[in-house]
N, C-alpha and C positions, 0 to 999 in steps of 0.2 A: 359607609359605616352603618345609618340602617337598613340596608338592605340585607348586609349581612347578618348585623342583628336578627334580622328577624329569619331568615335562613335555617343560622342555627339555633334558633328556637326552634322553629319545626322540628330540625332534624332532632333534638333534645328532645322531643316531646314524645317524638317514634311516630308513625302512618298510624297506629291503633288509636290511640291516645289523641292527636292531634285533629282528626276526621270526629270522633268525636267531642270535642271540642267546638268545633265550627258546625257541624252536621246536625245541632241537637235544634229544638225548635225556637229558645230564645236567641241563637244567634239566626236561622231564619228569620225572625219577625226583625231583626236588627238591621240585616241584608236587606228585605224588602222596602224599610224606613227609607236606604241610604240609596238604593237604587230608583224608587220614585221619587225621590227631590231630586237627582241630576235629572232624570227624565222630564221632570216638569219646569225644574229653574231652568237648566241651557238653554231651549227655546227659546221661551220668555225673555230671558236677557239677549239672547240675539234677537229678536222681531223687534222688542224697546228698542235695543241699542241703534240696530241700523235703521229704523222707522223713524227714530227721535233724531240721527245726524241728518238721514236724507231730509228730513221735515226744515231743520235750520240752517240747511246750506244748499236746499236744492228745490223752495217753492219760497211762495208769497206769506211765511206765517208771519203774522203779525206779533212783533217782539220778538224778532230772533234772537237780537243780539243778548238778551235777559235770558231765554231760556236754553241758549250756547254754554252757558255757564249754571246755567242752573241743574240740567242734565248731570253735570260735572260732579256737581257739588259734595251728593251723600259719599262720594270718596273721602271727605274731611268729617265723616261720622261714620267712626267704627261699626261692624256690622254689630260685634256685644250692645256697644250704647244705645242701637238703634232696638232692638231688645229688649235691652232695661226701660227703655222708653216707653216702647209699648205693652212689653208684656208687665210693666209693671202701674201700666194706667188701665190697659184694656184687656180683662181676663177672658175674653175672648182666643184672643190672639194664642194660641195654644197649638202643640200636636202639629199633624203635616201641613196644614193649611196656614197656621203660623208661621211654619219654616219655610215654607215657599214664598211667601209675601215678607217676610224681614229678606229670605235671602232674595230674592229679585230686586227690592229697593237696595241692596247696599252693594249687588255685583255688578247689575246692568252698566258703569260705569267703566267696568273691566272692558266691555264690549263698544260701546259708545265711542271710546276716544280713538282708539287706536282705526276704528272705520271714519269719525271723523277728519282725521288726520290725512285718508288716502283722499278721501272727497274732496278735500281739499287744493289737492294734487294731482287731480283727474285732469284731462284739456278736456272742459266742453266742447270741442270740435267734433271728439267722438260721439257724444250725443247729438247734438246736430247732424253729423254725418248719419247715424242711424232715422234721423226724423224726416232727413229728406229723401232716407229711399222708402218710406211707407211706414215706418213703425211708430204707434205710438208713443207717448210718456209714458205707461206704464211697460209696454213692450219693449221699449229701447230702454228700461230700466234696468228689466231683468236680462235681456240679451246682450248690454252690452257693460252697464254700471256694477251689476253684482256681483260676474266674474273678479273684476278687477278687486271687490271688496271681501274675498274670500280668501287670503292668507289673515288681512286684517282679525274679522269674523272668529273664523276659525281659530287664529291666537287666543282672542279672546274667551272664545267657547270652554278652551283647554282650562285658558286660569281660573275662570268660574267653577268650569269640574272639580279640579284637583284642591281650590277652594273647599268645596261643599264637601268631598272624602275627608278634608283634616281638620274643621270648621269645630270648634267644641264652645267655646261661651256663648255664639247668637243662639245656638239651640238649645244649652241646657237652661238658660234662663226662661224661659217657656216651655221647657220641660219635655222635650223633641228628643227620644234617644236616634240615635246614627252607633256606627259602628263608634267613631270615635270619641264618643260620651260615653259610652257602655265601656272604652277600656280605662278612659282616664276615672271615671268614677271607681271600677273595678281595681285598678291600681294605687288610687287613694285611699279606697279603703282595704284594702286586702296586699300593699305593696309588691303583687306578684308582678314581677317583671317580664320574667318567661310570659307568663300568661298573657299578659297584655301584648308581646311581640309575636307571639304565634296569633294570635287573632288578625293582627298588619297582616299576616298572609292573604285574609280575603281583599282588604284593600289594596293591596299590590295588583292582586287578580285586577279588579274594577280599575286602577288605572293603566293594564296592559288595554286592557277594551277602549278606554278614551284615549291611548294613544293609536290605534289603530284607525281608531274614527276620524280623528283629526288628521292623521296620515293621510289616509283616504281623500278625504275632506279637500283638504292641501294642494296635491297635487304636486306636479313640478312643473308647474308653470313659471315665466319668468314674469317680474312686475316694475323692471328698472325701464329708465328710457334714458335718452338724453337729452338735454334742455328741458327747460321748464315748459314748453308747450305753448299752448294759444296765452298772452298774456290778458287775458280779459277774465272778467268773471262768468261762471255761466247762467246762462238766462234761466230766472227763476218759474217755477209754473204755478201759474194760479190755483190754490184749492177749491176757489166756488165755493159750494155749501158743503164744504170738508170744514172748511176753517174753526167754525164753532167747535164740533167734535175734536176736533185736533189739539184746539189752545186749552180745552177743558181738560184732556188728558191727560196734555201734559204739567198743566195746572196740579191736577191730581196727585202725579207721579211726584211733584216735587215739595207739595205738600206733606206727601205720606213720608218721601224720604228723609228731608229737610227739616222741614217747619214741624212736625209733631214731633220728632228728638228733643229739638232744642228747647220747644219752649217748655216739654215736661221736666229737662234740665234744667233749664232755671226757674222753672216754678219750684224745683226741690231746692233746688240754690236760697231760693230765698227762703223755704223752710229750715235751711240748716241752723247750727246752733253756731257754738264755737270753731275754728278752721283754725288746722295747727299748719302755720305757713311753712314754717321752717322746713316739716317734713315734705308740705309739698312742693316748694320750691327743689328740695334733694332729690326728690323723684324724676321733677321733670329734667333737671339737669342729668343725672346718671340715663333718662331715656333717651338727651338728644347724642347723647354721647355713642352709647350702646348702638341705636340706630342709625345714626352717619359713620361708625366702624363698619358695619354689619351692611353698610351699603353700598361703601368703596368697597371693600372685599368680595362681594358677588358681583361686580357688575367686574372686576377683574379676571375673576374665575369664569366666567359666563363668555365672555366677549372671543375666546380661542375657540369656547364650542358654537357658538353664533358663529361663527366664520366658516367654520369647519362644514356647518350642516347645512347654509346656503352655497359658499362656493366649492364646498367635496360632497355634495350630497352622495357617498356612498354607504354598503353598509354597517362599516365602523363608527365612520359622523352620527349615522343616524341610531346606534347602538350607545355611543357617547353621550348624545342627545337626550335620549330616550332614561337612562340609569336619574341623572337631574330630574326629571318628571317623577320618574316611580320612589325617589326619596323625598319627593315634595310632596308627594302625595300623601305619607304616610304623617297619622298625628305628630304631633312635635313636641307629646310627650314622649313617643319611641324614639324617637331622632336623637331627645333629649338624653334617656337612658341608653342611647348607645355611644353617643359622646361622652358620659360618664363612664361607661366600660374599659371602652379604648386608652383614655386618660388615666384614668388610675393604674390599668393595663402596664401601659407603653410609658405613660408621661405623665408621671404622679403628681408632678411640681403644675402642670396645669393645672388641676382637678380645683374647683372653686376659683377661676379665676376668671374676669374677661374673655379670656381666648375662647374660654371652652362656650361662653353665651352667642360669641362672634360666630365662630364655627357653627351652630345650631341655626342661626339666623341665614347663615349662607345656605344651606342645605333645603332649607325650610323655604328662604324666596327665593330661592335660583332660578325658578319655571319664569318669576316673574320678567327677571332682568332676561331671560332667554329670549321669550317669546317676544319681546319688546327687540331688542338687538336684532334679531331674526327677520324683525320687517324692515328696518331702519338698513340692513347691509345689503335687505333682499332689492329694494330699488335704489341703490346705490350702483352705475354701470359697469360692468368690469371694463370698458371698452377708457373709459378714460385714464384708468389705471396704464393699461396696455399701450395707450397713445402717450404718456410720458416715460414709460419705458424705452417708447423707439426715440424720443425724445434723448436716450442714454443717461437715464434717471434706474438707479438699483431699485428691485421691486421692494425692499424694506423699505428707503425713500419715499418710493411712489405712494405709496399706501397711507405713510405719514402726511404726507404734502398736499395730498388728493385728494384719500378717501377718509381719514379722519377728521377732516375740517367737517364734512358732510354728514359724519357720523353723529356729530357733538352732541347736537340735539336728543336723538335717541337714546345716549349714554347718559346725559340730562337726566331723562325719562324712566331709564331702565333704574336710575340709582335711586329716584324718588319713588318709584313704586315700593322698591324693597326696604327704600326708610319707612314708607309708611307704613307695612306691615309688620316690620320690626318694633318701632315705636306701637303698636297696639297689640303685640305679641305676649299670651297669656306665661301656660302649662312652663313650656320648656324655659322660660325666664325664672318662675316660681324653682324648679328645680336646679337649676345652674348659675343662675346669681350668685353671687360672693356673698358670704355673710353679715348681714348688714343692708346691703344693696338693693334700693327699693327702686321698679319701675312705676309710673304712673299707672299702668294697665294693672300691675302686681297690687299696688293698694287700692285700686278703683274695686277690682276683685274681692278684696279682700271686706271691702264695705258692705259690696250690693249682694254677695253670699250671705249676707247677716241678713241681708232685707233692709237695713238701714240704708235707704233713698237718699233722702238727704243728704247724710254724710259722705257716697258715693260720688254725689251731682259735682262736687268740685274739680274732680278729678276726671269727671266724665267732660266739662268744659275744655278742662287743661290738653286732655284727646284730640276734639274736634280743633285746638287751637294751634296744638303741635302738629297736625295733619294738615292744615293749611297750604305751608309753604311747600311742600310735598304737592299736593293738586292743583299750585302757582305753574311751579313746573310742568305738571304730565300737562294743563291745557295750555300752557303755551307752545309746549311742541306741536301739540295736536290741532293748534289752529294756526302757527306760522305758516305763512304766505298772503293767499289771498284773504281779505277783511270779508266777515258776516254780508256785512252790508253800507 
């Protein structure tokens, strides 16, 4: 649906019309905004991500088991909150250098876990075996640990990208335009729809290029085995005189992520005045509501193309695959108004109802629950499938019996990511809510646009608290097995 939307927008708009449009030099300076924050965040949240799992599952840092979880954490603090935090203690924090340092603390998690996860599930034997024909810890790192950690990686790379293309409250709070501030502000005030969907053309463009990379990236390597491997843990390496530098930084990281949100949250908490419970108590129920729909329904939708694009990787699967990315990609206010199109369209009797917020949410986190599924089926064996077949087990059976017990975890994982983003989901709730129907994120919004801090701060708790049991989940998947330490 938005992909079409925006489609025919172009084509509405005509090649004259439309070119300039996008051509002119404010939507350059817009493009260049939104092109150097992926170019600067991706990395950065990959080098954190895999530097900070290898760190706590693969040397001697002191306190791993603290900062296993602590790494984790900023996923239970919205990227907006982590925002209102600072850009509304530290007027500094402003512009590109803003948006790279809110977004790095509140994505690198995206990245972290799911590489924690493989590490987890490595046999140290392969590293051993590479240390005993000559190669270093750092060299049998990269020659034989990294590979293995690049479907991980690489997932995560994507969810950060397509993230940062459709990202609008951590940046307008700090005042960061990207393409998709520049439409949703444009369409708030000027309710051009068309307008706002023909501009999604460039970011359609930007996420055909991140899917290309990640393609790339990817490979088709296979990452299943059978058995669990050497059952021991692997031997940890000492950092020597890394260790200081190492615990400071990640000291650092989890202060800036963590610890400076919350306590400028409850420092306004306790500036607030009167707190009308009622309303917030209403909020947060209609959000856990909204977001466990919105999160069994994508992880249902998701799960036939997760299957499709690791065991058919042809290129239909990977066509199928690929449409879920380029409508995640796009803001989720186009998503939104094309969910209201279609509905009024076709199915009038949805239009303001639940369905039509569910549908937005599916659309909006599908990349998540994919890419999540994607690795969870990818080391999953086909060979033990195949072995209860000749067993004269039907392969519906077998799959049931076999490969979804093994799955579970993942589907876990995949459903919690997309609660969480739906529970902290702005634009497209604000437009498709039922009348009356307030999410926590909708009135946290609606405070900290005033500027009113304080009154914001409670809602901004109720966030970090409903996101919880959401990042309960994704680290337990991600460390099931072997123990830290």
């Amino acid at each position: 649906m938005p992909v079409w939307y925006v489609v025919q927008a172009a084509f509405a708009y005509g090649g004259g019309e439309l070119a300039a449009l996008i051509f002119r030099p404010r939507a350059g300076e817009l493009l260049a905004n939104t092109v150097l924050l992926v170019v600067l965040v991706v990395p950065c949240t990959v080098v954190l991500g895999v530097g900070g799992a290898w760190l706590v599952e693969r040397t001697t840092l002191p306190g791993a088991r603290v900062f296993v979880i602590l790494l984790a954490a900023p996923l239970a603090v919205p990227a907006f909150v982590s925002s209102y935090a600072w850009g509304g203690s530290m007027p500094f924090v402003r512009g590109l250098g803003g948006g790279v340092f809110i977004a790095v603390l509140a994505y690198t998690p995206f990245v972290y876990l799911p590489v924690l996860a493989v590490l987890r599930g490595l046999d140290p034997a392969w590293e051993e075996t590479a240390r005993s024909l000559g190669h270093g810890p750092w060299r049998a790192f990269f020659r034989v640990v990294l590979p293995q950690l690049r479907l991980a990686a690489s997932g995560g790379a994507l969810v950060v990208g397509l993230h940062l293309l459709a990202e609008f409250g951590a940046f307008a709070f700090i005042r960061f335009e990207t393409f998709t501030t520049a439409i949703v502000v444009a369409f708030q005030s000027t309710f051009a729809g068309p307008n706002a969907a023909a501009l999604g053309v460039v970011l359609t463009g930007l996420t055909v290029v991140l899917l290309a990379l990640e393609g790339a990236v990817r490979g088709r390597g296979r990452y299943a085995r059978v058995g669990s491997g050497s059952p021991r843990a692997a031997t940890r390496l000492p950092l020597g005189r890394a260790t200081v530098p190492a615990v400071a930084a990640l000291v650092v990281f989890a202060v800036a992520a963590v610890g400076v949100p919350l306590v400028m949250v409850l420092r306004w908490l306790l500036a607030a005045g009167g707190l009308d419970v009622a309303t917030l108590v209403s909020a947060a129920v209609s959000t856990a509501a909204l977001s466990t729909a919105g999160a069994v329904t994508a992880v249902a939708v998701a799960l036939p193309i997760a299957w499709l694009s690791v065991r058919f990787p042809t290129r239909a699967s990977r066509l199928l695959e690929g449409t879920a990315y380029l409508a995640g990609s796009l803001p989720a206010i186009i998503v939104a108004l094309a969910v209201v199109t279609v509905s009024i369209r076709l199915i009038p009797v949805l239009y303001q109802t639940p369905v039509t917020v569910i549908a937005a949410y599916v659309i909006v986190f599908l990349p998540r629950a994919l890419v999540t599924l994607r690795a969870g089926i990818a080391q999953v064996p086909v060979g033990l499938e195949e072995a209860a077949q000749a067993l004269g087990v039907s392969p519906m059976w077998a799959r049931a019996r076999v490969t979804l017990p093994l799955l579970l975890p993942a589907l876990g994982a995949a459903g919690a990511l997309v609660a969480l983003g739906a529970a902290n989901e702005l634009t497209a709730t604000l437009l498709l809510a039922p009348t009356g129907t307030r999410t926590v994120a909708t009135q946290f919004w609606a405070e900290a646009s005033a500027v009113d801090y304080p009154a914001a701060a409670p809602y901004a708790l109720v966030l970090v608290l409903l996101s919880i049991p959401a990042v309960i989940i994704m680290f337990a998947e991600a460390t099931r097995g072997r123990s830290v330490r």
